[in-house]
Each structure stands twice: as C-alpha cells, then as structure tokens.
C-alpha positions as CSV (number, residue, x, y, z in Angstrom):
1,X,221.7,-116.8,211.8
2,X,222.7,-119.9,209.8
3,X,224.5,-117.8,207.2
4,X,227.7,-117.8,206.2
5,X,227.7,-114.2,205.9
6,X,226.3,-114.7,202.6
7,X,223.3,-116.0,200.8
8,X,220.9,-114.6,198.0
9,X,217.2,-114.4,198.6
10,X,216.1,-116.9,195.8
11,X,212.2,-117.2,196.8
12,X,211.0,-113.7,197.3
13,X,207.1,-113.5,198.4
14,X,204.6,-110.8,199.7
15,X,203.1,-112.0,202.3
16,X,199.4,-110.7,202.9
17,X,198.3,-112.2,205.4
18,X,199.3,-113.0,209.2
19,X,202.4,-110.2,209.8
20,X,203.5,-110.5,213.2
21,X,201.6,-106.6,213.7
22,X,198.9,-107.3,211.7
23,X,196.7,-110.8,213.2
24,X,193.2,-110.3,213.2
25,X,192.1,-110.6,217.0
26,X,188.8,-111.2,219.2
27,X,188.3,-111.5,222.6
28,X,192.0,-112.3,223.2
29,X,191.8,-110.5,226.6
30,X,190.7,-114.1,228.0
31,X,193.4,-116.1,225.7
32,X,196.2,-117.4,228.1
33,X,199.1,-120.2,227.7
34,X,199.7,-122.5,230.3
35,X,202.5,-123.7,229.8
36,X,205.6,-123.0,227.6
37,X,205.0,-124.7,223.9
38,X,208.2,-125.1,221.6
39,X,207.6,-124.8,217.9
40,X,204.5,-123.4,217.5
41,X,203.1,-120.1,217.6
42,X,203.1,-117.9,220.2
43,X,200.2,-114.9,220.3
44,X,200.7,-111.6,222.3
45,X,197.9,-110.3,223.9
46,X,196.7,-108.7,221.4
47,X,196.3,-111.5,219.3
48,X,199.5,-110.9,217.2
49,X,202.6,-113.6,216.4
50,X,205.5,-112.9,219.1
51,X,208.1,-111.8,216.6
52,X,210.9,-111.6,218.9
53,X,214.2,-113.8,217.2
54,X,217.9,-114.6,217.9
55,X,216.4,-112.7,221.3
56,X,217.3,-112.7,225.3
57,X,215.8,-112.7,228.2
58,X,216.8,-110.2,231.1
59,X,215.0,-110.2,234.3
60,X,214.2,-106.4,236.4
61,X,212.3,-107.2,240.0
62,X,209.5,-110.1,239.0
63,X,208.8,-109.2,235.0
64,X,211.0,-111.3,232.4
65,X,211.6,-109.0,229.3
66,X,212.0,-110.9,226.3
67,X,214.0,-109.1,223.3
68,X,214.4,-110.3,219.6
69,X,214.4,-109.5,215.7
70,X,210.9,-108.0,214.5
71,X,211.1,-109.6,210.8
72,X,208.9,-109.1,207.7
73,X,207.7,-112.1,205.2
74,X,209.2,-109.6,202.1
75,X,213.3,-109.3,202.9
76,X,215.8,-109.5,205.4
77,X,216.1,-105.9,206.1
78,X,215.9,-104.5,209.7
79,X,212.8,-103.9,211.0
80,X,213.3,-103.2,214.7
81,X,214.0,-105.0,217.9
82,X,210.9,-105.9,219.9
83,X,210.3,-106.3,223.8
84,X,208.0,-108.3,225.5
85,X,206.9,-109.0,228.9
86,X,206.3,-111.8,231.1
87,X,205.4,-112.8,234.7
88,X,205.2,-116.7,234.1
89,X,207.5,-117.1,230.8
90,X,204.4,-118.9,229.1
91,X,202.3,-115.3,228.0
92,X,204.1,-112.7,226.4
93,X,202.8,-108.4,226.2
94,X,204.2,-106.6,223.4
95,X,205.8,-103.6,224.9
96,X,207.0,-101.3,222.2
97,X,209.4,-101.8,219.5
98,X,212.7,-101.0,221.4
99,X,214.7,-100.0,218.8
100,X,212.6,-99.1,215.6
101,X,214.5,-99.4,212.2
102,X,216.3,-96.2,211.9
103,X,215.6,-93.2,209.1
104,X,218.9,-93.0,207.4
105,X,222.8,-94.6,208.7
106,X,223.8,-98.1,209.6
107,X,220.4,-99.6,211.3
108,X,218.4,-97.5,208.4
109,X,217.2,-98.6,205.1
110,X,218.7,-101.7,203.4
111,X,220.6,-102.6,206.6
112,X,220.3,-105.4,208.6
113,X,220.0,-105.7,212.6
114,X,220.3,-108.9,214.4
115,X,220.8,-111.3,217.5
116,X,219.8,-108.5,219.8
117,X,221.3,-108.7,223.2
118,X,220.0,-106.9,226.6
119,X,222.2,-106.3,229.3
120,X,221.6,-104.1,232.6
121,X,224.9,-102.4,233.6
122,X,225.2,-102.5,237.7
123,X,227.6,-99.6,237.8
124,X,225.0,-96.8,235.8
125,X,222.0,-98.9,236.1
126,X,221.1,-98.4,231.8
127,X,220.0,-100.7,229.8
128,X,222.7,-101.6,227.1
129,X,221.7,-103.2,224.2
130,X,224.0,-105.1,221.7
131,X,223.5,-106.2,217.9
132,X,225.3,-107.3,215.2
133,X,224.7,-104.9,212.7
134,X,225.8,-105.1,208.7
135,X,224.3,-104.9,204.8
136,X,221.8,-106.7,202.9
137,X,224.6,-107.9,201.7
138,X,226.5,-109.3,205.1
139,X,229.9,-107.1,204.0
140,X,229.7,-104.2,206.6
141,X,229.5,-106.1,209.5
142,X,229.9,-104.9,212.8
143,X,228.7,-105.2,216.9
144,X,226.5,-102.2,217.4
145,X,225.1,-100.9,220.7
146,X,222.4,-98.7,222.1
147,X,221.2,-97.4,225.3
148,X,218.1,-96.6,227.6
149,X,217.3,-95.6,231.3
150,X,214.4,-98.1,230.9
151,X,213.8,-101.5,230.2
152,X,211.5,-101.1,227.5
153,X,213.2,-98.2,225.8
154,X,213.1,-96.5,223.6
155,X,217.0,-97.3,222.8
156,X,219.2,-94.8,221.3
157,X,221.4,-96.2,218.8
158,X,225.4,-95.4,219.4
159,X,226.8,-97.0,216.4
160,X,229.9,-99.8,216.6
161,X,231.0,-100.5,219.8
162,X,234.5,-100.2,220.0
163,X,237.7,-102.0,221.1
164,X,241.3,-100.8,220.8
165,X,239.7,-97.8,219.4
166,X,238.0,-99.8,216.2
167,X,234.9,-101.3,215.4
168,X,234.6,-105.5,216.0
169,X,233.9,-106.5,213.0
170,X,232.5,-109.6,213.9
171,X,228.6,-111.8,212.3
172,X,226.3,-113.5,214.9
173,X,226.9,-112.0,218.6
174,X,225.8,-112.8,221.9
175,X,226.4,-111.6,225.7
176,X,227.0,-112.8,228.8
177,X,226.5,-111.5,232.3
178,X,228.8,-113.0,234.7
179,X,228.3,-113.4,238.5
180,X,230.2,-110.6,239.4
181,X,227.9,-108.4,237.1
182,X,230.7,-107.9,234.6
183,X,229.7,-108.4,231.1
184,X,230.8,-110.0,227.9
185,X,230.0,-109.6,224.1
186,X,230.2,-112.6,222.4
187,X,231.3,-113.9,218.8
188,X,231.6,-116.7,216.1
189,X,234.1,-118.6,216.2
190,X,234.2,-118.6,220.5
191,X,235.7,-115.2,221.0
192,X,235.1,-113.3,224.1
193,X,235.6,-109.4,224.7
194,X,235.0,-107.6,228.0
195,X,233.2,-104.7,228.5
196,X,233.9,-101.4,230.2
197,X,232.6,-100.2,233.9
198,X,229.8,-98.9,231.7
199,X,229.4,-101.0,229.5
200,X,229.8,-98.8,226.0
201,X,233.1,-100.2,225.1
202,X,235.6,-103.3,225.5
203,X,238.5,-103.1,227.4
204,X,240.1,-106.3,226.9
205,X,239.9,-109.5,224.5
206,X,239.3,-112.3,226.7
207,X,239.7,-115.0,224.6
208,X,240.7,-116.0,220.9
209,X,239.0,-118.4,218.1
210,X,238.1,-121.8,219.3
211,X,237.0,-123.1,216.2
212,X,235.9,-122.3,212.9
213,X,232.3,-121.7,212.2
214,X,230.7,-121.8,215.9
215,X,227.6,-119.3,214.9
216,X,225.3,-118.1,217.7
217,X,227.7,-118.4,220.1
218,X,225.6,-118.7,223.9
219,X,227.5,-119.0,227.3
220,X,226.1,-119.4,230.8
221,X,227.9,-120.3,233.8
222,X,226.8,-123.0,236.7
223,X,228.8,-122.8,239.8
224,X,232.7,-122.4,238.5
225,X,231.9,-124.0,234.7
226,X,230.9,-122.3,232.1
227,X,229.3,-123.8,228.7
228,X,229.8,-122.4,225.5
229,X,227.1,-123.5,223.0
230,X,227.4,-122.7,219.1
231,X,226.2,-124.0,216.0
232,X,227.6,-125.1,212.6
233,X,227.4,-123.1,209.4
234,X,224.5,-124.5,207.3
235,X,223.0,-121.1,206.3
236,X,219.0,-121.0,207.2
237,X,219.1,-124.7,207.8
238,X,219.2,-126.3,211.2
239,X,222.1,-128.7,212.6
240,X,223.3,-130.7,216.0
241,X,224.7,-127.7,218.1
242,X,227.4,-128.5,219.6
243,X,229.2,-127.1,223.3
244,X,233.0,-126.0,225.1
245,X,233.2,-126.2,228.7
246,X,236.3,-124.5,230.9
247,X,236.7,-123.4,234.7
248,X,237.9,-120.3,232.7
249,X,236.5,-117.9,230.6
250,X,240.1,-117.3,228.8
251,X,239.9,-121.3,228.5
252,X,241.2,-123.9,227.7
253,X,238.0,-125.0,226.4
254,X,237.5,-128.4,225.8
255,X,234.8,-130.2,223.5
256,X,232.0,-132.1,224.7
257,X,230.2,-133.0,221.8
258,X,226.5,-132.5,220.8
259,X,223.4,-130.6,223.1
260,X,221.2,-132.7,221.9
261,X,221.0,-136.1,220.2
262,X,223.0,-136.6,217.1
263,X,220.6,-135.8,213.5
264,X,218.1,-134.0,215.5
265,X,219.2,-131.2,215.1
266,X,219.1,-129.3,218.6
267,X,215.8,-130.4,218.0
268,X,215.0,-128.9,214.7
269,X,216.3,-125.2,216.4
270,X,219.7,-122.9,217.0
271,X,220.7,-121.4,219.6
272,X,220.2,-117.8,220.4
273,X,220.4,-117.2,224.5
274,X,220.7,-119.8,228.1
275,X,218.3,-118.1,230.7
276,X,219.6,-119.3,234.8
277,X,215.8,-119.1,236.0
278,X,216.7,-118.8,240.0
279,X,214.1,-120.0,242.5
280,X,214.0,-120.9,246.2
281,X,214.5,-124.5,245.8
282,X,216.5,-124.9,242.5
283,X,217.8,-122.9,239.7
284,X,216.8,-124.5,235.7
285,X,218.5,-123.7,233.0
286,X,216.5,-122.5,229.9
287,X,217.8,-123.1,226.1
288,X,216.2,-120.8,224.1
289,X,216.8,-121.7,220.3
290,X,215.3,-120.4,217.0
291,X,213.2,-122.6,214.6
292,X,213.6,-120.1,211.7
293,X,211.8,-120.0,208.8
294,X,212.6,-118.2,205.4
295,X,212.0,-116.8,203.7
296,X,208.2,-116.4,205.8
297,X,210.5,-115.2,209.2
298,X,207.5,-112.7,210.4
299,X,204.8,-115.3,209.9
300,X,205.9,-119.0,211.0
301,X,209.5,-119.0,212.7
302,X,209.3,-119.9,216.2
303,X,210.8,-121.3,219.0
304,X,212.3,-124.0,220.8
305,X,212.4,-123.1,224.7
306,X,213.8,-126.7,226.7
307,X,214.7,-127.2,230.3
308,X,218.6,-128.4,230.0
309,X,220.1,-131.4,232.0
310,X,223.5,-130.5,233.5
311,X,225.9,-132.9,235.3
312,X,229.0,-131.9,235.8
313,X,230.5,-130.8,232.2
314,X,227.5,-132.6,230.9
315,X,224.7,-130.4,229.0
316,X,222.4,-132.0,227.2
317,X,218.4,-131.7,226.0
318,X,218.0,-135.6,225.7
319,X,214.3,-135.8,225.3
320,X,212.2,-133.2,223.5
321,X,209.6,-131.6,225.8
322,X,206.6,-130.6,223.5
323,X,205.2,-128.9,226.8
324,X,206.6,-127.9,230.5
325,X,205.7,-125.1,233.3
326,X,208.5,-124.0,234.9
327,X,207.9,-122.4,238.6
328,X,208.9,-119.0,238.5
329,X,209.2,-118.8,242.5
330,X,210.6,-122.3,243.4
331,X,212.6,-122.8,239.8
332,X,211.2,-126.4,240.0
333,X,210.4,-127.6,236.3
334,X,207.1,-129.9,235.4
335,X,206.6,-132.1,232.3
336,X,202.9,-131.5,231.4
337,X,200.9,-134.5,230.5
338,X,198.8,-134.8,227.7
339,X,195.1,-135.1,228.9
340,X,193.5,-133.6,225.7
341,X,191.0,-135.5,223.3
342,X,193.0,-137.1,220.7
343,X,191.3,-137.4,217.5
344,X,193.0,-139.5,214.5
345,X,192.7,-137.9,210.7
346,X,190.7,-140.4,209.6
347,X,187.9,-138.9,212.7
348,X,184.7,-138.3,210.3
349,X,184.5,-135.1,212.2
350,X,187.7,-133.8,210.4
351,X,186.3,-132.2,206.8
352,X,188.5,-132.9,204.0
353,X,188.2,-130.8,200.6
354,X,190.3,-131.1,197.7
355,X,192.6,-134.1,197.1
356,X,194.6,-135.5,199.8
357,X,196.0,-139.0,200.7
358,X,195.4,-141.1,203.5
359,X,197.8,-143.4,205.2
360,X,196.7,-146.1,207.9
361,X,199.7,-148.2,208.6
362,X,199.4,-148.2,212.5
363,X,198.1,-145.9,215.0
364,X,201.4,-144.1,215.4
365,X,202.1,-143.9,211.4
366,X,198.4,-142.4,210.3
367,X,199.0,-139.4,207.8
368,X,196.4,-137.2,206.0
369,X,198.7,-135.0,203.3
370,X,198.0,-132.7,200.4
371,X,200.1,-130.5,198.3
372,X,196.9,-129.4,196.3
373,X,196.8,-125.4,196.4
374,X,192.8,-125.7,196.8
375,X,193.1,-128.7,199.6
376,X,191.9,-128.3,202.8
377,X,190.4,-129.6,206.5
378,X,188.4,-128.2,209.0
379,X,187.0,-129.0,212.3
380,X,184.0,-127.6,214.2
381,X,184.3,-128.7,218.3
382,X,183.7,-127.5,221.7
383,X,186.4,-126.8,224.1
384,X,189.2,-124.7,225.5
385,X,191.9,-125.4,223.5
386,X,192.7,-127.0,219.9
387,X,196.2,-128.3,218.8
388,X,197.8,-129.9,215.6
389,X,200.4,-132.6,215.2
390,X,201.8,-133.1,212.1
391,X,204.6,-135.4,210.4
392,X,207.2,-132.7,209.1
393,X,209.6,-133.7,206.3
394,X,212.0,-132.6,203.4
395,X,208.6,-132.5,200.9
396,X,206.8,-129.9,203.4
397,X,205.8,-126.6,203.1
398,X,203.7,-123.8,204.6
399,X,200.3,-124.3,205.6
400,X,197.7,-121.3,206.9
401,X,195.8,-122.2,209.6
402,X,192.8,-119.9,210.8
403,X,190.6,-120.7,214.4
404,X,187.4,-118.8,214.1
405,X,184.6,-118.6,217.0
406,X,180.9,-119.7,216.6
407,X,180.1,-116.6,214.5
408,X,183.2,-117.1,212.3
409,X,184.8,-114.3,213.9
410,X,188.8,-114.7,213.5
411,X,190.5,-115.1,216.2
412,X,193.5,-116.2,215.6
413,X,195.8,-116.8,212.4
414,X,199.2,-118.9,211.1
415,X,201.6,-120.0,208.7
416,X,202.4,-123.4,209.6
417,X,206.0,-124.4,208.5
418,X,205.7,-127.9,208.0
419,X,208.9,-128.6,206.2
420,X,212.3,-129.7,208.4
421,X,215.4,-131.6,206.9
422,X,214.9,-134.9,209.3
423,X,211.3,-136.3,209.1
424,X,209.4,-136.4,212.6
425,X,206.0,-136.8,214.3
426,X,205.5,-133.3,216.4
427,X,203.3,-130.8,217.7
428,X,203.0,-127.3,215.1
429,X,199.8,-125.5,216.3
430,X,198.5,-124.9,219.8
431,X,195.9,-122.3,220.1
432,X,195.8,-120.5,223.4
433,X,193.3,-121.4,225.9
434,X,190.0,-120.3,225.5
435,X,186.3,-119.6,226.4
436,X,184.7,-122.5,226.9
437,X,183.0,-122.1,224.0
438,X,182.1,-123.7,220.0
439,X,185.1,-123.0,217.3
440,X,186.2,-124.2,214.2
441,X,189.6,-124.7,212.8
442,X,190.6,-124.3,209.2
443,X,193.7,-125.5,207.9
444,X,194.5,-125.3,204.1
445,X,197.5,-125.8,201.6
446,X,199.4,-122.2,200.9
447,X,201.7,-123.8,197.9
448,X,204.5,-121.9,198.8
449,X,207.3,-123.9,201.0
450,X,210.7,-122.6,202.7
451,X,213.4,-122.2,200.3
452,X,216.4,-120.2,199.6
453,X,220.1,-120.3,197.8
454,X,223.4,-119.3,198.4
455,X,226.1,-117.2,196.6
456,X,226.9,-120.3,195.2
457,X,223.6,-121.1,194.1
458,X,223.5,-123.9,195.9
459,X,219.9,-125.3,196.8
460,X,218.6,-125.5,200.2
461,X,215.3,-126.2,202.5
462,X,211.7,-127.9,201.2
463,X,211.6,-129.8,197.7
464,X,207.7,-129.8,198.5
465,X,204.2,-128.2,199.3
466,X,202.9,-131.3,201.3
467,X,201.1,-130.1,204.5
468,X,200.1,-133.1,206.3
469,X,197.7,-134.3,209.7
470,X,198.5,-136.7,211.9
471,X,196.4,-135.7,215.0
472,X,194.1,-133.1,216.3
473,X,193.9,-132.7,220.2
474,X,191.2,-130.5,222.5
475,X,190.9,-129.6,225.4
476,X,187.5,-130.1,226.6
C-alpha cells in the first residue's frame, strides 16, 4: 500500500451494507461485462464486489486466475487472499478464498496479509504464493509464502521465506517471472532476490536499493528491457508512479520519469502487477493498479486495468481508457466507443430528493451535487445497461448506489468513492449488462467520506460528503 509502514486508523466505521461476500443478488446468471471497466465496480457471478487487491494475474492453459487482498469495511486486519477466474479478463468467478485468514500465528488474528503474489514453479509444477506479511501495527514485517498443487488452493501457509538463512524483512512485495521461468520476489525501494529451483527460498540478492520510497515495486520484461514501476510514499493517497529501465536485472537502472501524465496520478491508481497478455498477432501489456479506498477497502476500492504504450525504454499510459476489449487469442487491444444514451442531470427523468445544487455552465461542466445525508436521485429506464459519470474532487465522499429490477428486486449494490485529490470528470458506476428489461437506479448521499491519519497525526483524503452527477448513460 501507500503506507509508510505506519498510519493510525482515524475514521473507524461498521459497514452494513455491501461487503464484498455479502451483495444481495438476482438473476446474475445472465449479468456479463463486455469489456474491461477501470474504476468502477466489478460483480462476480454471484452478484458480489470482486475483492481481490494489490493482486496478480497468472495464466494455467486458457483460464486467467486473478489473486488479491479480500478486505473488510471495519480494519485492516487480514482476511484472506481471494482467487478468481477468467476466460476473457472482463468477467470474473470467485473460486475460493485461497488462503483464509489463519486461526492463531503470523497470518492469524490482528495480523496483516498483503500484495499477494502467484507464481507457478516449472521445476515442481506448485503453485507458490508470496505476501508481505506483518502487525496491525506494520513492525513485524516480513515476505511470507505458501504452497498448493492447485491453482485455486487451498494454500498452506509456510511462514517467512528465507534468505541467508533469515527472514526478508522487507513492506510492499511483488514477483516476477522471467523468460527463462526463473522467478523473482520483489521489494521497496527496487530490490531484487532470486528464488530457489523450487521456489521456497532465495538463493541470491540480485540487486540493491535504487531509491528511497519506491512502494509497490512491479517489473515486466519486453524483449531484453525490463521496466521497473513503483510508486511514491503518500500513505492511502494516490501519486504519479514513476519507472527504471535496464538490459539487466542487477542494473544499472536508469530513470525514465512518470507512467503516466504528471498530477494524474497514474490515473487516480498504484501499481500492484504488469500482465504480458500473448496472442498470435501481438502481445499487450496490462497495468493493473489499485484505486483504494479507506477506510471502506471491501466496499468501493477498485481498479485501474490500462493497455500500456511501450517504445523502446518508453512506458507510458498517456490517455485514460474508461473502456477497452482486449483479444485474448490475437492480443490485439480495442478502444470501445461510447454508443450509450447520454442523459444530462438536469433530464426531468432523473428524480431529485433532498437538497442539491445545480450547475449549468456548459455542456461539459453540468454538476448535480449534494452533501445532504437524506439527498438522493433515481432513475426508472429500459435497457441493458446503466452507468454513472461523476466530477470527483477533494470535497467528495461515499455515495450508495442500489440498481433494482421492475419488482424492486435488488440486484446489484455499491459504495461509490467519489472523493480523489485532483478534480476530474470520469466514469464510477457501470452495471453489468442485463436483460433487456425495466430497472431503476438509486443513488443517495452515505455522509461518510474517505479519511484517515498518520502516526503523526497528519490529515489526509476527502474534506467533504459531496456526491455529485454529471451524466447518466444506457444502453438501450
């Protein structure tokens, strides 16, 4: 994460609604994605939120396996590593909880389990999985590992994993698999460790500190360069990521500035993994970063998936794509265009209740907001498909959103985190696609925004409870 190995929980909620195991669900079995979505919510197939953070992505014969942090809205303490399943990238099966929050010892009670890692080893053909594991307190930290004949699990958990005989006692991890199926733990600050024929240990430090900070260190390789992509230490908060390259994985690595444009901040996301989709005509390159949330991580975190442009030593996200497909068989990426209905806030269809304000000062600058606690909108329509598009600011906070069919059955349910420390115009709900069929969406004002101290007692994330409109689109 963003921490600094430190920070105190200063806004601590019970969250009873919308758990990413506990989504009320109807008729999902006909609920697909077609496309992949950044920064919205993303619905298993059973209707519940894909809780799956600081994750990878490892792929056995024509199934992805997607494996990240299973979080609660009530603390930061472990609650299992989750692993999904994929054929197209864009619709996700919950598997099993690969590695369940352990009874007693160092993943057990009061202990903390992130950045969960996935690797296959070629010489035993297990499934190793990597972590860093520490205290609610970040002052026992260490990379853990566990192990499984099959993808899914269950993993058995093996404790540190060692080097020179002692535990690395290292904060945000990451792996990489090499082309010569050797693998690699990685940690902050740039350093590299190689693993053993079998994956269980390290046999040799490949390569010291590059730089201080440098959390969520991810490395890939294209032909004989590989990238090195971290991010700066600004606690839950986002920031520009920035990337090494070297013809050398014991370096020199040399800077090459930002991933993606300067006060974006990698488009309001971190890094957590680089997937090399291979096809027959081309291979992309997929950043996967984490929009986290907090203290509402189970709820409204997601995720910020982008198809990276790579020149040379050049790696960069330039524009941010709200949607894209990415061929699974050819590798060949598409931008989708936007075809929907587009209706403005100010659409007499829209309901309003409560007090809210509404802004008309151009067609691209239209705002309905509200920080009222009893404030909400609704729509009834027709369609497939419904989305939201929102300005997102400083002031911003949570906002519950609830899509219910023609018999106000539930189908499915959000927190909305509206709040991000650069103001923009985006996309933060996109329902999956539906029955042709009439549904109504309600959106309301939680009061309750992201926001969270340090040791220092230092202030961070939304000032506000503002949840605002901008646009409503369906698919017809």
């Amino acid at each position: 994460m963003f921490k600094n190995s430190y920070f105190i929980l200063r806004y601590f909620t019970i969250c009873i609604v919308f758990g990413s195991n506990t989504a009320v669900s109807f008729a999902q079995d006909t609920a697909k994605m077609d496309a992949i979505y950044s920064g919205v919510p993303w619905f298993d197939q059973n209707g519940n939120i894909v809780s799956a953070h600081g994750a990878n992505i490892i792929k056995e014969l024509d199934t992805f396996y997607l494996f990240g942090e299973s979080h609660t809205d009530t603390s930061n303490a472990f609650a299992g590593f989750n692993c999904y399943s994929s054929k197209d990238l864009y619709n996700w099966k919950f598997e099993s909880v690969a590695l369940p929050a352990q009874e007693s010892g160092k993943l057990g009670p009061n202990r903390v389990g992130e950045r969960v890692k996935v690797m296959k080893c070629p010489k035993t053909g297990e499934f190793i999985m990597y972590m860093h594991a520490d205290s609610l307190t970040y002052k026992d930290q260490f990379v853990g590992y566990a192990v499984s004949k099959e993808i899914k699990g269950p993993y058995v958990f093996k404790g540190p994993l060692l080097f020179q005989g002692k535990p690395i006692k290292k904060w945000d991890m990451g792996t990489f698999q090499d082309d010569d199926g050797s693998g690699y733990v990685l940690v902050h600050g740039g350093e590299i460790y190689k693993l053993s024929d079998d994956f269980t240990s390290v046999t040799e430090k490949v390569n010291e500190n590059i730089t201080s900070g440098f959390e969520s260190p991810t490395l890939f390789r294209k032909d004989d360069i590989y990238y090195f992509i971290g991010s700066h230490l600004t606690s839950w908060e986002k920031n520009d990521n920035y990337y090494y390259t070297s013809i050398s994985l014991k370096g020199p690595w040399i800077s090459q500035g930002l991933v993606a444009p300067e006060n974006t901040l990698t488009w309001n996301s971190q890094s957590t993994f680089v997937l090399p989709i291979q096809g027959l005509k081309e291979t992309t390159y997929m950043f996967m970063g984490d929009r986290w949330s907090f203290p509402k991580q189970a709820s409204s975190a997601t995720y910020v998936w982008q198809p990276l442009s790579i020149a040379g030593t050049s790696v960069s996200m330039p524009k941010f794509q709200e949607a894209w497909r990415i061929n699974t068989s050819t590798g060949v990426v598409t931008i989708v265009e936007n075809k929907d209905i587009i209706i403005k806030n100010t659409n007499e269809e829209i309901q309003y209740l409560g007090k809210w304000i509404h802004t008309d000062n151009g067609n691209m600058l239209l705002e309905s907001k509200s920080d009222d606690k009893n404030a909400s909108f609704s729509i009834k329509f027709k369609g497939q498909q419904i989305g939201l598009t929102s300005f997102v600011g400083p002031e911003n906070g949570y906002a519950k959103v609830v899509l219910t069919d023609k018999k106000g059955n539930t189908m499915y349910t959000a927190i909305i985190d509206m709040y991000s420390k650069s103001s923009d115009l985006v996309q933060v709900f996109k329902s999956p696609i539906l029955k042709k069929n009439n549904y109504e969406l309600i959106v309301s004002v939680t009061g309750e925004r992201p926001n969270w101290s340090d040791k220092k007692k230092a202030n961070y994330g939304s000032t506000g409870n503002t949840i605002s409109l901008h646009q409503i689109t369906i698919k017809k």
